[in-house]
C-alpha positions in Angstrom: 112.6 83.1 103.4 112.8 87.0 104.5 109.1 87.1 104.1 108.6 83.9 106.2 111.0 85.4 108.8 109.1 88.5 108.7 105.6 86.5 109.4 107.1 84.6 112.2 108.2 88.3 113.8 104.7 89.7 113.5 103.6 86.5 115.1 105.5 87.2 117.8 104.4 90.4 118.6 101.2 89.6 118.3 101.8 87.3 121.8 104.2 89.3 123.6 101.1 90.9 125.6 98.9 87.9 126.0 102.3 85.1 127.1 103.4 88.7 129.1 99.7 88.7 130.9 99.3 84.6 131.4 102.9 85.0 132.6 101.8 87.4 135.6 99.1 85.5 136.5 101.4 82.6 136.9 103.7 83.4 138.3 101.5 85.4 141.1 99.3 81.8 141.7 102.8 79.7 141.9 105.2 82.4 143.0 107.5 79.4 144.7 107.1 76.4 142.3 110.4 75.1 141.3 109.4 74.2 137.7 108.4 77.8 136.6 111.5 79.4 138.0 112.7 79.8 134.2 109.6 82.5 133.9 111.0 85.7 135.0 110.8 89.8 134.2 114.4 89.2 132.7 113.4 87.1 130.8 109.9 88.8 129.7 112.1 91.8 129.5 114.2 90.1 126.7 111.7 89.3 124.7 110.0 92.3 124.4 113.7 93.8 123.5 114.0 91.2 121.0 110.6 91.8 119.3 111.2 95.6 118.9 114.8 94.6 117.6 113.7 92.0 115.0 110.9 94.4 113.7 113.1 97.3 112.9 115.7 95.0 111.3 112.6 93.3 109.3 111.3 96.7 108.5 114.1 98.7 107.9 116.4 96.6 106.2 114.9 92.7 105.2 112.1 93.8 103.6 114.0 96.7 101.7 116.2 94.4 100.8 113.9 91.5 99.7 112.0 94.3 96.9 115.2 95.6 95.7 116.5 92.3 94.7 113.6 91.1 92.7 113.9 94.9 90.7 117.7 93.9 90.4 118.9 92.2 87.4 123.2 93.4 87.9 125.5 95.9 87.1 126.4 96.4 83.6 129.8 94.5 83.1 129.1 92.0 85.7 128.5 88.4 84.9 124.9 87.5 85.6 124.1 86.0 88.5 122.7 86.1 92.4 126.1 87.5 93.4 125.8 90.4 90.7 122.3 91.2 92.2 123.2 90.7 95.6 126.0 93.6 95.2 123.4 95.5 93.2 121.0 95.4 95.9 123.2 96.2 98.6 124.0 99.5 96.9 120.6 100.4 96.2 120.6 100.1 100.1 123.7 102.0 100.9 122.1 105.1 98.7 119.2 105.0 100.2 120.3 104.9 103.5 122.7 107.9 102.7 119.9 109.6 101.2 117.5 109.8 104.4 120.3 110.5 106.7 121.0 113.5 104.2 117.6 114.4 103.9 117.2 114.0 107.7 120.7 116.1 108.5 119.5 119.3 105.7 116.2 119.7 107.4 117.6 119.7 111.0 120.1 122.1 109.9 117.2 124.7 108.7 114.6 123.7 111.8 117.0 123.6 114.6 120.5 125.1 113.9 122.7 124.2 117.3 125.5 122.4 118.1 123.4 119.7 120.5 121.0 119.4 117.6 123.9 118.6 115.0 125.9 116.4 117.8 122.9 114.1 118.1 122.5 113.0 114.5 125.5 110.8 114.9 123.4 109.2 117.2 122.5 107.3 114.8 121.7 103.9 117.4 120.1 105.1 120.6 118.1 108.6 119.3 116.8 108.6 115.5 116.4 104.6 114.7 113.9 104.7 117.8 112.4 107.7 116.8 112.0 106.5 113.7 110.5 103.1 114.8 108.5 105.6 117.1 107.0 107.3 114.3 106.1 103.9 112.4 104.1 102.8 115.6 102.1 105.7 115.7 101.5 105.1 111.9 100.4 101.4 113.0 98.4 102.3 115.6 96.6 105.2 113.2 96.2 102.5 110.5 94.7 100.3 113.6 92.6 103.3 114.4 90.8 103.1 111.0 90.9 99.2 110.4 89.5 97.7 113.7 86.3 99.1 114.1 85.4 98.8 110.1 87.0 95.3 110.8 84.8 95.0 114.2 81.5 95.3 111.9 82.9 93.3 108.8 83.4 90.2 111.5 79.6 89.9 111.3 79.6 89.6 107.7 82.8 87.1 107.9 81.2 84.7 109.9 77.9 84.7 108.7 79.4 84.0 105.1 81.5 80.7 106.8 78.9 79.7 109.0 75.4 78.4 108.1 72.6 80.4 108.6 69.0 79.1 110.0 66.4 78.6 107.1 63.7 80.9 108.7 61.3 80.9 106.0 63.1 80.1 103.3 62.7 77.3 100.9 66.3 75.9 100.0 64.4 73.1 97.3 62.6 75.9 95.3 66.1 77.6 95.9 68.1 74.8 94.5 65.6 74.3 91.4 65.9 78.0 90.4 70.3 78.1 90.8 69.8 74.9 88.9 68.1 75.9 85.7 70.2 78.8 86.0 73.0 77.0 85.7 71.5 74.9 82.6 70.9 77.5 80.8 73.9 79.5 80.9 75.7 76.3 80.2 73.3 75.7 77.0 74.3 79.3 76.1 77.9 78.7 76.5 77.5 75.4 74.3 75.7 77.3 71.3 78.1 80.4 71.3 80.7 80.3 68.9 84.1 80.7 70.5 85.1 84.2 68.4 83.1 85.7 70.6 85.4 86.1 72.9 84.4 88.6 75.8 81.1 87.3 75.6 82.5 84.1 76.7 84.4 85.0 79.7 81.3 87.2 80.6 79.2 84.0 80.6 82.2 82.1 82.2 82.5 84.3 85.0 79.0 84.4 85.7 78.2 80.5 85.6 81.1 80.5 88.5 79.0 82.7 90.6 76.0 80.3 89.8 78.2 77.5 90.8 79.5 79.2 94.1 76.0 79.8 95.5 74.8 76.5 94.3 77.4 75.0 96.7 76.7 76.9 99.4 72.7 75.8 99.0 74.0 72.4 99.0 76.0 73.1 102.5 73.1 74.8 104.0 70.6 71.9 103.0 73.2 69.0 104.6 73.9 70.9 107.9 72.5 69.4 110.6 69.3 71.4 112.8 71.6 71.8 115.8 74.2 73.4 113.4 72.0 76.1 111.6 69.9 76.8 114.4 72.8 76.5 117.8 76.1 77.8 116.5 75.4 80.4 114.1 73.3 82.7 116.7 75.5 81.8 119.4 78.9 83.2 117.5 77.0 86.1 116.7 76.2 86.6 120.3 79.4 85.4 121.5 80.7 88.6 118.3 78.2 91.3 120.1 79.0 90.3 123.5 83.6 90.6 122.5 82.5 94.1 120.9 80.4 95.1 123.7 83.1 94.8 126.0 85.4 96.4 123.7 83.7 99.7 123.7 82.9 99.7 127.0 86.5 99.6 128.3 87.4 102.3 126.0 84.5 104.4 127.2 86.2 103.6 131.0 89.5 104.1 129.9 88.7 107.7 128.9 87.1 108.1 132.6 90.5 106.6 134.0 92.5 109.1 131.4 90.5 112.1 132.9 90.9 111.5 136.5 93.9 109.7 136.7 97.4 110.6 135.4 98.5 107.2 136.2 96.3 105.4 133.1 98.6 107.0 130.8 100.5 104.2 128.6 104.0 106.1 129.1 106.7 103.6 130.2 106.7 100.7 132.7 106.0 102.3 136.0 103.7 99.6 137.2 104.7 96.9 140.4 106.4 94.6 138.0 106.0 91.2 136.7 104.6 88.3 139.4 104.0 91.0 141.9 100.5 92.2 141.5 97.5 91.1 139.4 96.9 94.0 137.0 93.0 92.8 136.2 90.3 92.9 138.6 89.0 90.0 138.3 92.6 87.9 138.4 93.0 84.6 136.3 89.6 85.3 134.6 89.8 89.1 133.8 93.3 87.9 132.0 91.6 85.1 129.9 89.4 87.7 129.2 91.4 90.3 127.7 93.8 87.6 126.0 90.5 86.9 124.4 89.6 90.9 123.6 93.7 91.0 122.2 93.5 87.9 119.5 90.1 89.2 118.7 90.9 92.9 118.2 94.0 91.3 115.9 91.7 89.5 113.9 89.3 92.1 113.0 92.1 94.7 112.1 93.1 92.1 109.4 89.7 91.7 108.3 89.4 95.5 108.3 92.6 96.0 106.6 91.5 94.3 103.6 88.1 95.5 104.1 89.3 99.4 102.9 88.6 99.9 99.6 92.1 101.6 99.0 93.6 97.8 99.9 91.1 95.9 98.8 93.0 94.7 96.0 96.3 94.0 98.1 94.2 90.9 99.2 96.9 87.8 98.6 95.3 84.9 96.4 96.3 81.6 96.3 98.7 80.8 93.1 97.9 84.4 92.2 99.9 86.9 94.0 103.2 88.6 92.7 106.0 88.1 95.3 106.3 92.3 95.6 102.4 91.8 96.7 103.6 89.2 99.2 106.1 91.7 100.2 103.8 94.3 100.6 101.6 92.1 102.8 104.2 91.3 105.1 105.1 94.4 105.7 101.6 95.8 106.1 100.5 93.0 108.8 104.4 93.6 110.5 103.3 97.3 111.2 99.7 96.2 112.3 101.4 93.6 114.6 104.0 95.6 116.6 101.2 98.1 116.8 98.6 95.6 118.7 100.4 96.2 122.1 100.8 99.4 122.1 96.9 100.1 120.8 95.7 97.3 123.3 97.2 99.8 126.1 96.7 102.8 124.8 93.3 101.8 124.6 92.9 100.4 128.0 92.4 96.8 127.0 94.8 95.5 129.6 96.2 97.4 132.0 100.0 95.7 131.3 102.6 98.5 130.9 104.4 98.6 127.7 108.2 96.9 128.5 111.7 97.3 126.6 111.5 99.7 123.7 107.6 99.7 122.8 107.6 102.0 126.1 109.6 104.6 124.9 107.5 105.8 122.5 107.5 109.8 122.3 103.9 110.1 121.7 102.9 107.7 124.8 103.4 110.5 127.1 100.8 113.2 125.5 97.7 113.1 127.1 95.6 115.2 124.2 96.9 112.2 121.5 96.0 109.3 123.6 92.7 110.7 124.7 91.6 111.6 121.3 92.8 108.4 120.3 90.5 106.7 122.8 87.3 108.8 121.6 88.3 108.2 117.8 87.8 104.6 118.3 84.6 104.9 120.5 83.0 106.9 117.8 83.8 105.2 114.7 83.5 101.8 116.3 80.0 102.9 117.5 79.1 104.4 113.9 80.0 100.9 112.1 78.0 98.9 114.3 75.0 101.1 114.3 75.8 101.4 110.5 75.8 97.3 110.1 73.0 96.6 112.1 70.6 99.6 110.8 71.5 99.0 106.9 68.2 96.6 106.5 65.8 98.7 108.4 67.1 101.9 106.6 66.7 99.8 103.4 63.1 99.4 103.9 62.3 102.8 105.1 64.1 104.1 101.5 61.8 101.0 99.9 58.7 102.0 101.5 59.2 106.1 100.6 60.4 105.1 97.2 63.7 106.6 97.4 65.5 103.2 96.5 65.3 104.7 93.1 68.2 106.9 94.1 70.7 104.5 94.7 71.4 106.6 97.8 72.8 103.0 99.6 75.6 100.8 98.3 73.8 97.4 99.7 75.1 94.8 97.5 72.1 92.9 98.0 70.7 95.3 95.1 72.8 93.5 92.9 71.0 90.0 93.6 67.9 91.6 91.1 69.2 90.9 87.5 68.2 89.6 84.4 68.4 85.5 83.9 69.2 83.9 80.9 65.6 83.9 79.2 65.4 87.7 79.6 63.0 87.9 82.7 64.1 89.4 86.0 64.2 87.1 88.9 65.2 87.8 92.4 67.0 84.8 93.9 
């Protein structure tokens, strides 16, 4: 139920900018219709309040409490039970809470040794919980930083892998004849084995499920219709390039803005306010537009979150993932999420200033952390796209020198080579 809970907050945040931006534009085309009189900046205001409060109780205190009572099992002396691990858990809680306020209160006394400095750390409320929930967003929008544009390039991949591809000289029966013997033969292999033999048999196992998986896609690629293979897999991947395009191209104009105009800075909510002025150039359509560029950006830091090598293996599974994993996800896609507005104008993507707490954000107001926030993502975001679309010419050249030899790429289409079951290599 927390987890749920926690879902439903990052779901949330994930459409305060885009119901915030189709809001505006509302509200500006029917600013005296009776039946939207409801949609207000009180109202907006409020629920951008509501979304910061939500993801710091999530954060600091649902999830914490959600892993520590799956470790708990009760106090020694206690009968067993939820109550025993419910008191357990608060506790654990209590300590821990004591212990970062102690370890917070011990290095403030040896940085900055002053009365004002000591004063504020009963504060607790209005100055370190923010700053603290300050500090996670910059984390979120760092971990943003290196998951979109890997996720940006991966969406090629994604797609192409649920969509089906044209059959540009390719012959999917000779295809379909070679997965099939394949397939026979392992499973003759699997038949004659004796079963002591165990890793053997899992090794054979595992690999007649690959042989299964691409015979089932062959199958899917042979029924699709012409105007499937042929229409809607190069128009996504146009429709891809075009969404990316744009991406970068706003970045590279946001930097312009950042350079010659103080007032592109994210810091606080000094714009016209909400139903007063269009903040896109191009009105209803420039909204749409980067309501479109939001979800999408969204998307591909998911896809590049799990993507990274370092989480590769946090990937959920269906009915086999531990509940701490489930935890972990939640927590992982909560800190991506509350960081999507704050990225999308940080990086220029809409020009919609950051409302309620999101806008209070210390590091918002430096201009050298913005700006090389804005080139970080230019570059790398350049780099993987120039790196996805130049792997199979690069391939070649290293073919045609004979330096493929070295292994100096890590295409996994060098892994399609490999011996078959009557010892020959064939290349399917």
């Amino acid at each position: 139920f927390l987890s749920t809970f926690t879902l439903a907050v990052s779901a949330g945040a994930v459409l305060l900018l885009p119901f915030s931006i189709i809001s505006n534009e509302i509200l500006l085309s029917f600013p005296q219709n009776y039946y939207i009189q409801w949609l207000n900046g009180s109202l907006i205001h409020g629920l951008w309040n509501l979304a910061s409060l939500f993801s710091n109780l999530c954060l600091f205190v649902l999830m914490p409490f959600a892993f520590f009572f799956l470790e708990s099992e009760g106090f020694a002396g206690l009968k067993k039970g939820i109550r025993a691990r419910i008191l357990e858990t608060l506790v654990m809680l209590i300590l821990l809470a004591l212990l970062i306020l102690g370890i917070v209160w011990v290095a403030s006394a040896l940085i900055d040794n002053d009365a004002a400095s000591m004063e504020s750390l009963y504060d607790l409320w209005e100055f370190y919980l923010p700053y603290l929930y300050s500090c996670i967003s910059l984390m979120g929008c760092l971990l943003l930083l290196l998951c979109t544009p890997v996720g940006l390039s991966r969406m090629f991949t994604v797609m192409g892998q649920l969509l089906v591809k044209p059959t540009i000289l390719e012959d999917l029966d000779e295809q379909m004849y070679i997965i099939t013997l394949e397939e026979e033969a392992i499973q003759r292999r699997l038949n004659g084995m004796s079963s002591t033999v165990e890793y053997q048999t899992a090794e054979l196992e595992r690999e007649l499920e690959k042989v299964k998986s691409k015979k089932t896609n062959l199958e899917r690629r042979k029924k699709a219709s012409a105007w499937e293979r042929n229409l809607v897999y190069p128009a996504v991947m146009i429709l891809l390039l075009i969404e990316t395009s744009i991406s970068v191209l706003l970045v590279a104009f946001n930097i312009l803005y950042l350079l010659v105009d103080e007032t592109a800075m994210p810091k606080g909510s000094g714009g016209p306010g909400i139903g007063n002025a269009s903040l896109s150039t191009f009105g209803f359509v420039g909204a749409a537009l980067e309501i479109i560029l939001i979800f999408y950006l969204m998307v591909s830091s998911v896809v590049g979150f799990y993507s990274l090598r370092f989480f590769e293996n946090f990937t959920p599974r269906k009915d086999d993932t531990t509940m701490t994993k489930i935890i972990g996800n939640c927590v992982s896609i909560l800190v991506l999420s509350s960081a999507l507005p704050v990225m999308s104008r940080t990086l220029g993507i809409t020009r919609f200033d950051l409302l309620g707490d999101f806008g209070r954000f210390n590091w918002l107001g430096n201009f050298y952390i913005v700006l090389s926030y804005n080139l970080l993502f230019a570059i790398m975001t350049t780099l993987c796209l120039v790196r996805k679309f130049t792997s199979a010419v690069r391939e070649e050249l290293l073919k045609a020198l004979g330096l493929d030899k070295l292994h100096l790429s890590n295409n996994p289409r060098d892994s399609e080579t490999k011996p078959s079951a009557n010892g020959h290599q064939k290349t399917l």
